[in-house]
VEXDREN-2710 file (C-alpha; in Angstrom, 1 decimal):
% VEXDREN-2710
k/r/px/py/pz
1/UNK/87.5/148.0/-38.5
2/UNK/84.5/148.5/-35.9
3/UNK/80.9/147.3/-36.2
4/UNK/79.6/150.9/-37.1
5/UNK/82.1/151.2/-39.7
6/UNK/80.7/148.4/-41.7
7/UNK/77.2/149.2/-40.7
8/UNK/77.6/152.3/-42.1
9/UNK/79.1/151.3/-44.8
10/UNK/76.4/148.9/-45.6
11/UNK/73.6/151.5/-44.6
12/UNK/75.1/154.2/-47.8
13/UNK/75.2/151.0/-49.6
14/UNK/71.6/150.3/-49.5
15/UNK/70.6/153.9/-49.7
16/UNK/72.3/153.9/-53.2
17/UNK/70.8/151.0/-54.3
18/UNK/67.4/152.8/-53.3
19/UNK/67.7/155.8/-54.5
20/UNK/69.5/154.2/-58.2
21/UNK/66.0/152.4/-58.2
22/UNK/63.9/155.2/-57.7
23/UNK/65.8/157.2/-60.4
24/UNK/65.2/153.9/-62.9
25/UNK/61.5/153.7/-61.7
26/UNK/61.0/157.5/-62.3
27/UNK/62.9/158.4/-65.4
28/UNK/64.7/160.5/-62.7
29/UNK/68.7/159.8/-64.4
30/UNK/70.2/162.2/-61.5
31/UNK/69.2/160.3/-59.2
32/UNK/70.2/156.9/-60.9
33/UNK/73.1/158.7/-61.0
34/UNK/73.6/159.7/-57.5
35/UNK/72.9/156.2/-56.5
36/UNK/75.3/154.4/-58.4
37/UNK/77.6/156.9/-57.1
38/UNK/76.6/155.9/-53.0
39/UNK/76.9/152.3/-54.3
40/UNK/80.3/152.6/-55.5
41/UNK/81.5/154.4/-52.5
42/UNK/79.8/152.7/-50.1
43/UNK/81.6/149.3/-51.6
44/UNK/85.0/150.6/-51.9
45/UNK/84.9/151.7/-48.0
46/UNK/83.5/148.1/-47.3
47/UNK/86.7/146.5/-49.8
48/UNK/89.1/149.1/-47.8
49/UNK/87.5/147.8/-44.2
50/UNK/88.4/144.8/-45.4
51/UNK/92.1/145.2/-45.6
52/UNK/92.1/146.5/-42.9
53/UNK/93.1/149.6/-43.9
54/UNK/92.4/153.8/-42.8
55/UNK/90.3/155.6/-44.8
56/UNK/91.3/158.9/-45.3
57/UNK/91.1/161.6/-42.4
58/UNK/91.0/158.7/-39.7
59/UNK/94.1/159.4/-38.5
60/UNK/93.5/163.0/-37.6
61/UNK/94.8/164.7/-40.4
62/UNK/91.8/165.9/-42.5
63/UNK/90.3/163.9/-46.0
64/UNK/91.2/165.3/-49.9
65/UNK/87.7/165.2/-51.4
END
């Protein structure tokens, strides 16, 4: 678990929080959408960082998405 790891998990974080807000703000619901979506992922990397654990595709072998 390195600094930039959590800083970028914090950064997509905040840019979901934004962009949900924007959505709310603008009757926009794809975008509220979207940014519940970067919330979510950005805090399950942060809860995985904090195990200590991989995320997938750090170990060389490539990610399922």
């Amino acid at each position: 678990m390195t600094i930039f790891d959590k800083a970028k998990a914090k950064a997509e974080e905040l840019l979901g929080r934004a962009e949900e807000l924007y959505g709310q703000s603008h009757g926009d619901a794809a975008a509220t959408v979207a940014g519940e979506a970067h919330v979510q992922k950005a805090e399950a990397e942060e809860e995985t960082l904090a195990h200590g654990e991989h995320l997938p595709g750090e170990d060389g072998t490539a990610a399922a998405r």
